[in-house]
C-alpha positions as CSV (number, residue, x, y, z in Angstrom):
1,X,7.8,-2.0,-3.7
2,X,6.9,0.1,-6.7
3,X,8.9,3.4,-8.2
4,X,5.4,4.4,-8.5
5,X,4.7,4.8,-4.8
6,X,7.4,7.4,-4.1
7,X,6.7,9.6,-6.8
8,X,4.5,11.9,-5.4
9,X,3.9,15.3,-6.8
10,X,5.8,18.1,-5.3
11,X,2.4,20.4,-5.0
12,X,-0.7,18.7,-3.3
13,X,-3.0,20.3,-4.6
14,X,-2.0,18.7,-7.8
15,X,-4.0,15.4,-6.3
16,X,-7.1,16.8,-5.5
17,X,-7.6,18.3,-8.8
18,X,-7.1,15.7,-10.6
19,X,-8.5,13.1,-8.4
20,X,-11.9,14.8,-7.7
21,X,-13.6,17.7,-9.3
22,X,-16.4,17.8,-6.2
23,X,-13.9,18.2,-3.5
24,X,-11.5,20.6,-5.9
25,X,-14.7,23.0,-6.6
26,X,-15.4,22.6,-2.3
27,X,-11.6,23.3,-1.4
28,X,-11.5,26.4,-3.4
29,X,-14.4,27.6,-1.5
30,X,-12.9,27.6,2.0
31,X,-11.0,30.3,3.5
32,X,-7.2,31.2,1.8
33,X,-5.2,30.1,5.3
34,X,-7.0,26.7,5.1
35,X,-6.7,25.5,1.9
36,X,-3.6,24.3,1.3
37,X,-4.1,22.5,4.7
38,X,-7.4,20.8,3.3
39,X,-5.2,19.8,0.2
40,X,-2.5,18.4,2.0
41,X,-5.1,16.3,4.1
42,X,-6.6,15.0,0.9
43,X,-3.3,14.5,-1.2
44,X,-1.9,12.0,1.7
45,X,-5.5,10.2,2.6
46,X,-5.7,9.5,-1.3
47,X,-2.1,8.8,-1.5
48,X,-2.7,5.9,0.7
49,X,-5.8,4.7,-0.7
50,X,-4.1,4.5,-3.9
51,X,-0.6,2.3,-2.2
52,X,-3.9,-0.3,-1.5
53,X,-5.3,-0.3,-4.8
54,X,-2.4,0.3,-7.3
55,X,-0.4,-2.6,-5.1
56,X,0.4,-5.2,-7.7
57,X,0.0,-7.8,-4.5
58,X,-1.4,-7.8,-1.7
59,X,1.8,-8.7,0.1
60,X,2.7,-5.3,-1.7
61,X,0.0,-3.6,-0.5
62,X,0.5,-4.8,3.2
63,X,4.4,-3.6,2.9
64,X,3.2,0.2,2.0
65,X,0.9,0.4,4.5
66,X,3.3,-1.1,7.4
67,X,5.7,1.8,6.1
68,X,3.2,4.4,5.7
69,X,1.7,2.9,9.4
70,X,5.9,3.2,10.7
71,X,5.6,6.8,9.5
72,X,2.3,8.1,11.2
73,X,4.5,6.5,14.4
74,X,8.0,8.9,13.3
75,X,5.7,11.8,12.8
76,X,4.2,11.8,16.6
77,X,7.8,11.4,17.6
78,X,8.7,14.8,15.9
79,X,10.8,12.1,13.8
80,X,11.0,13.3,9.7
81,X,9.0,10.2,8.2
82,X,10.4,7.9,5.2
83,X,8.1,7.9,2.4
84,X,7.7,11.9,1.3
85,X,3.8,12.0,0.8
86,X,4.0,11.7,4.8
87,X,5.6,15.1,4.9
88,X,1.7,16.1,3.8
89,X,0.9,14.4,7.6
90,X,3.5,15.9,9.1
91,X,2.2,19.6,8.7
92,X,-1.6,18.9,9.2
93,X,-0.7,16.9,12.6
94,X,1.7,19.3,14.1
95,X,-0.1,22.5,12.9
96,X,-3.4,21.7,14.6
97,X,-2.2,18.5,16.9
98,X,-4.3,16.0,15.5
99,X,-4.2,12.4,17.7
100,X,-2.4,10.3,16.7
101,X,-5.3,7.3,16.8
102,X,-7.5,9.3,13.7
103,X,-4.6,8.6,10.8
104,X,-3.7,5.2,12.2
105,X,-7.4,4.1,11.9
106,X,-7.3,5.6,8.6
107,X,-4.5,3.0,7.6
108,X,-6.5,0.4,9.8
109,X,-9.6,0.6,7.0
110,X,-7.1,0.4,4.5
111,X,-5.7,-2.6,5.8
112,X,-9.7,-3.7,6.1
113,X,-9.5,-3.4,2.0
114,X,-6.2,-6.1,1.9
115,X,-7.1,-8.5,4.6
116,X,-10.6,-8.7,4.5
117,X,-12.7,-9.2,1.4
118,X,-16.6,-9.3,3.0
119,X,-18.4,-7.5,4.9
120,X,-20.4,-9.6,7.8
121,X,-23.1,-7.2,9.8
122,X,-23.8,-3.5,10.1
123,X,-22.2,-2.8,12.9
124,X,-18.8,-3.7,11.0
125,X,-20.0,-1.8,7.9
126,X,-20.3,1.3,10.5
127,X,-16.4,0.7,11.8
128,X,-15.2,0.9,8.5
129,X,-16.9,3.6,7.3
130,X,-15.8,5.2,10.5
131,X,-11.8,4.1,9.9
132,X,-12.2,5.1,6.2
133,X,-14.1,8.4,6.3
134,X,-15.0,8.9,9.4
135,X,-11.7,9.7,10.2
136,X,-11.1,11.9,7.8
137,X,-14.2,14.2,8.8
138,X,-12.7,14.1,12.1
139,X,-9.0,15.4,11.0
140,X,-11.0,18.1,8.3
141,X,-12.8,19.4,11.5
142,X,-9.8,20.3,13.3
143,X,-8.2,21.8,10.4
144,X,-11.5,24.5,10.4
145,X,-10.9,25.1,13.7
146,X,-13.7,22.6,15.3
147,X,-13.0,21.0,18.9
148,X,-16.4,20.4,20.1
149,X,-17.1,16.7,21.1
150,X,-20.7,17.2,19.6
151,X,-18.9,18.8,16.5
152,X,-16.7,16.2,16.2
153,X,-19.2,13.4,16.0
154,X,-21.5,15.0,13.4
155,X,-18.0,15.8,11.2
156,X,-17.6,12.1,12.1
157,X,-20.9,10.9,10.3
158,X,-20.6,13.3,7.3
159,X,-17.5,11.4,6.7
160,X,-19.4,8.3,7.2
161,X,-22.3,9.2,5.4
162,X,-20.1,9.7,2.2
163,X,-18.2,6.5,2.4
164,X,-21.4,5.1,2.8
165,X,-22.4,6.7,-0.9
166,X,-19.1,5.7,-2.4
167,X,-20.0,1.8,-1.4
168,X,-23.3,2.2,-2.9
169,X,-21.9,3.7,-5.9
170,X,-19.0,1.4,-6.6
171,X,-20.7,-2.1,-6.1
172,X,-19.2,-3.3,-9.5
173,X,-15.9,-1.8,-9.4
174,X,-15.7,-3.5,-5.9
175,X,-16.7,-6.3,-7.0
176,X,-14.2,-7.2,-9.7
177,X,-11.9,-6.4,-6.6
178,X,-13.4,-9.5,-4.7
179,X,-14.6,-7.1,-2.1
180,X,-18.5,-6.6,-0.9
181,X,-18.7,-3.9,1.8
182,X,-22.7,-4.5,1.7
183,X,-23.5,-6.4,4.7
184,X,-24.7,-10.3,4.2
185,X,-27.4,-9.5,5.5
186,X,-28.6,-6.9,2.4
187,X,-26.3,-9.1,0.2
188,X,-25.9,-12.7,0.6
189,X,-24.0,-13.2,-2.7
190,X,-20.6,-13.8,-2.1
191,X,-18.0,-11.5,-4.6
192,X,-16.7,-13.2,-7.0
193,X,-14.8,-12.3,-9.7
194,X,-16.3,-14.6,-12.6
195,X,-19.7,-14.3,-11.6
196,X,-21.0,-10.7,-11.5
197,X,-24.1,-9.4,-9.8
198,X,-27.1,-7.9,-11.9
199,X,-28.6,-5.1,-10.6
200,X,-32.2,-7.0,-9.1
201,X,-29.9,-9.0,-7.3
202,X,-28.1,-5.5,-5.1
203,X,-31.1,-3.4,-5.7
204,X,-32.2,-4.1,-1.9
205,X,-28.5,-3.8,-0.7
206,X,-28.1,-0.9,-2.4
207,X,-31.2,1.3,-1.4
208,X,-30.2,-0.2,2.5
209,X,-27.3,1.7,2.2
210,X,-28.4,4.9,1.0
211,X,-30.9,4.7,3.9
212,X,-28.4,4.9,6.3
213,X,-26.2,6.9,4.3
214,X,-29.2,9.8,4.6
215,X,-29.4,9.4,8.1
216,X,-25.3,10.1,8.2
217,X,-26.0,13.2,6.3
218,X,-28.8,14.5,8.3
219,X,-26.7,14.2,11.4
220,X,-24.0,15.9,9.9
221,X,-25.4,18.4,8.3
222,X,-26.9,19.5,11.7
223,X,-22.7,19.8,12.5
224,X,-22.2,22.7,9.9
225,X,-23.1,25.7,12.3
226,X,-19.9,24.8,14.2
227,X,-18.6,25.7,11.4
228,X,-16.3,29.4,11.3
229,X,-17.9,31.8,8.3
230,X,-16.1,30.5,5.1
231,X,-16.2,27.5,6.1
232,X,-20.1,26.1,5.9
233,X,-20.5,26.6,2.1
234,X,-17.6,24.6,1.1
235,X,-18.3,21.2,3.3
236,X,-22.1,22.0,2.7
237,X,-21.0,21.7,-1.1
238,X,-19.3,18.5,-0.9
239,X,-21.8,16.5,1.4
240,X,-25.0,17.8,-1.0
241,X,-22.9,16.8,-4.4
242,X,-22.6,12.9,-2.2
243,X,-25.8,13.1,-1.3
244,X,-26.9,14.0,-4.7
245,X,-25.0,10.6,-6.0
246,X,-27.1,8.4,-4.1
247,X,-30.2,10.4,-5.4
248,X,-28.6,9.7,-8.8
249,X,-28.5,6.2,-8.1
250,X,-32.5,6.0,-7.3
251,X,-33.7,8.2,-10.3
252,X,-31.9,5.6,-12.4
253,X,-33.4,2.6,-10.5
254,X,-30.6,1.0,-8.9
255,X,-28.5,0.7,-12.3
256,X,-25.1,0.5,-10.6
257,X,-23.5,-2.5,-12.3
258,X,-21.7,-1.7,-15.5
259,X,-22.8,2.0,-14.9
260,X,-20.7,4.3,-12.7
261,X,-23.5,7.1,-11.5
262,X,-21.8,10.7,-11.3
263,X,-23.7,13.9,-10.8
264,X,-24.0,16.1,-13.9
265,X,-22.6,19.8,-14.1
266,X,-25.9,21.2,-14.0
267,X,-26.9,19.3,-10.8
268,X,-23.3,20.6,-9.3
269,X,-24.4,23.9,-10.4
270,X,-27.8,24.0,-9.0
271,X,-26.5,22.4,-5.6
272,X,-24.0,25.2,-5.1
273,X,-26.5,27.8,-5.7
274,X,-28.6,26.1,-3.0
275,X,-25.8,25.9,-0.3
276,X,-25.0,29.9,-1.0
277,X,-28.7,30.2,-0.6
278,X,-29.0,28.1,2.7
279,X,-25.4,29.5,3.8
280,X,-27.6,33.2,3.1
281,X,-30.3,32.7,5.2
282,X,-27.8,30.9,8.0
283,X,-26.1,34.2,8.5
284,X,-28.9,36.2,8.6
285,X,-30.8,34.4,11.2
286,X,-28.0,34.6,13.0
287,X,-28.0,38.4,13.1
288,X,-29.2,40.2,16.4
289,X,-29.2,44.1,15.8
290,X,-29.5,45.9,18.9
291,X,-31.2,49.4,18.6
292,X,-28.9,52.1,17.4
293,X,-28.6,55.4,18.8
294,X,-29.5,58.5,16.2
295,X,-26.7,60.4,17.5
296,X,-23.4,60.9,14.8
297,X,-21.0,58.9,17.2
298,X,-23.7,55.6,16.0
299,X,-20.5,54.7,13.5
300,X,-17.7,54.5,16.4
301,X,-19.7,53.0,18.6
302,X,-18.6,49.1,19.1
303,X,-22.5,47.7,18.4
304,X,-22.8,49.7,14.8
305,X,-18.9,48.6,14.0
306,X,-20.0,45.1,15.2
307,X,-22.9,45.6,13.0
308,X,-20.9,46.9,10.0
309,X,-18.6,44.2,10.3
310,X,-21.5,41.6,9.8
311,X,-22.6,43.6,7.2
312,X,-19.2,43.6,5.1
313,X,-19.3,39.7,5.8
314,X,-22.3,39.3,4.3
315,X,-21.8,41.5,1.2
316,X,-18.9,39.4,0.7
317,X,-20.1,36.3,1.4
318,X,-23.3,37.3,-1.5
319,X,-20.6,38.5,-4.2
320,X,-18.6,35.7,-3.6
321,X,-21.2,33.4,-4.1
322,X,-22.7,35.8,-7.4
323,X,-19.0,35.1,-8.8
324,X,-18.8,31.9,-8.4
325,X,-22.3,31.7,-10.1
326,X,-21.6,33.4,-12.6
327,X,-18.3,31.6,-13.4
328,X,-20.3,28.4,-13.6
329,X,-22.7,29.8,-15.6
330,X,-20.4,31.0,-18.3
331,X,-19.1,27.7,-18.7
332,X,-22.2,25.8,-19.0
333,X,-22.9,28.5,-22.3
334,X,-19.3,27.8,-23.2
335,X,-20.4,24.1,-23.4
336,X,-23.6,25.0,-25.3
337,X,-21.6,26.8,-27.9
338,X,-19.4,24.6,-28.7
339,X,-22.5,22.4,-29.2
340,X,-25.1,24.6,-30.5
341,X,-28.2,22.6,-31.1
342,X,-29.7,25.4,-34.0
343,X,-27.0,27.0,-36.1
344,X,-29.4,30.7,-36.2
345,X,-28.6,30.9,-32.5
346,X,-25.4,29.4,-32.2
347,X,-23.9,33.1,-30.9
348,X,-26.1,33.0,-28.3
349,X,-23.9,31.1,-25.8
350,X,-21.3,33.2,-27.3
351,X,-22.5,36.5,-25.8
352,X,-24.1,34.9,-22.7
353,X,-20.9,33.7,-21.8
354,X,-18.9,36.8,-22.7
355,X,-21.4,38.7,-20.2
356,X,-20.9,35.8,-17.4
357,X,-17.6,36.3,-17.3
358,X,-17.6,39.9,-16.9
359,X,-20.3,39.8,-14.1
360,X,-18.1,37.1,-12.8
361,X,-15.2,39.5,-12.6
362,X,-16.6,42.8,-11.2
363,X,-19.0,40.2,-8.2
364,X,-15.3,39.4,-7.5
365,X,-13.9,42.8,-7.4
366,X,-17.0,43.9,-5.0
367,X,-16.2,40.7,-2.8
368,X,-12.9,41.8,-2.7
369,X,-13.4,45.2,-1.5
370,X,-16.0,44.0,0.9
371,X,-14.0,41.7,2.5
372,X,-11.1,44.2,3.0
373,X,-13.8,46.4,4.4
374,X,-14.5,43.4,6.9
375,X,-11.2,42.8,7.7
376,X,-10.6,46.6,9.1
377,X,-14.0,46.2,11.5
């Protein structure tokens, strides 16, 4: 077995930042008391993916996951497990008593990846979708504090519904693997490592799965008003920024063979602004005033401080999102100047950046104080 494998970073949210910028960018949004959570989630799901593809065997491969499978077993036992990125487990299952069945079909797909190298018919591209994301949706709900069975199943298919992109996206790198998780059905080729699809020949298996990939997403999507305040932006953010991979993939006709598709800054930019603007109009159509009373006792009265304290969410909720905005934004003219395409305007950027960042400061500073103001309703 590897060194490599028990060298795990001693913070997790190392891992996510430098494993995904998407889901980095989505954690920061979320609530303080649930990040780290989220991170530790993430560091040990990716921490297993990578003892099945890092594995210089697959005997090797099938050895980590027994012990990382032994483990999941030691944790529900209130046992300390053996290989340290388990401790990451460990804190997510006993803090919010996760079953024991969600991680162990996590490790189930991942066995999928060693023992199996095709995929047959739908209905067993759907299981491992479910056992390698779907699972993970499930464990990320309870962490935001979801319960619901109807909750649960629409966190389910947002998991599933970005698997689902990830397959459609990775056909090559899959491919050199020996693996095809498009069913026979949409792919009859069989993967093979010295003869290498074109990109007619998955075009129709590719646009199948983003079909059902959008169908994933609109059922999970419809999941996100479960979701506490603080919360909604954040998973809204990474399921749009999937989403937007598999619209990626159409606008460049399919091309997924010897071309990895990745969303752009700009589009990331764009999409966030849209999921503070859809997160906006959420909270407000979800606001009821009741009539208040002209007299002066209107502020101590429990409707107005209700009021107030919806109020003080909201303003925080809008500057939060402004800053975040603005943050962005000064990095996109940071790009630009370092790139200036005319020379005569090339301090531009310079200034629009300069004036981003401060804007980016004081929306946080008036998010800050609003949200203390929220906290004392």
């Amino acid at each position: 077995m590897s060194s490599d494998f028990y060298s795990v970073p001693a913070a997790e949210k190392s891992v996510i930042e430098n494993h995904s910028r998407s889901f980095s960018l989505a954690a920061k949004l979320l609530p303080r008391p649930m990040q780290r959570d989220v991170q530790r989630l993430y560091a040990w799901c990716r921490w297993c993916d990578d003892a099945v593809d890092e594995a210089s065997t697959q005997e090797e491969a099938q050895r980590q996951i027994d012990l990382l499978r032994k483990d999941v077993g030691l944790i529900f036992r209130n046992e300390v497990p053996q290989h340290p990125a388990s401790l990451w487990l460990a804190e997510v299952v006993r803090k919010y008593e996760i079953p024991r069945q969600w991680p162990m079909d996590l490790l189930d797909g991942m066995e999928a990846d060693v023992t199996s190298t095709e995929i047959l018919s739908i209905d067993e591209l759907k299981n491992y979708c479910y056992q390698a994301a779907g699972t993970v949706g499930l464990m990320m709900a309870r962490i935001l504090g979801v319960d619901d069975s109807l909750a649960l199943r629409q966190a389910k298919s947002l998991g599933m519904a970005m698997q689902l992109t990830n397959i459609a996206r990775d056909v090559d790198e899959d491919w050199k693997l020996g693996r095809r998780y498009i069913p026979a059905q949409w792919l009859p080729l069989v993967p093979c490592r010295d003869r290498r699809p074109n990109n007619d020949e998955v075009r129709k298996g590719v646009d199948e799965i983003l079909r059902l990939a959008d169908a994933f997403y609109e059922d999970g999507y419809k999941g996100l008003e479960h979701l506490p305040n603080g919360a909604r932006v954040a998973i809204r953010l990474a399921g749009r920024v999937y989403q937007e991979i598999g619209n990626e993939i159409r606008r460049q006709d399919f091309a997924v063979i010897e071309n990895r598709v990745f969303v752009p800054r700009s589009g990331k930019f764009r999409i966030l602004l849209r999921c503070f603007g859809e997160e906006l109009v959420f909270r407000f159509r979800q606001l009821k005033p009741s009539p208040l009373p002209v007299k002066s006792k209107i502020v101590t009265t429990p409707g107005a401080n209700k009021l107030q304290a919806a109020y003080e969410e909201n303003c925080y909720l809008g500057f939060h999102g402004l800053s975040i905005t603005c943050l962005m934004a000064m990095l996109l003219f940071l790009m630009v100047g370092l790139n200036p395409k005319e020379s005569a305007y090339s301090h531009l950027p310079w200034l629009y950046s300069s004036t981003c960042s401060f804007l980016s400061v004081a929306f946080g500073f008036l998010a800050n104080r609003s949200y203390k103001k929220f906290v004392q309703q």
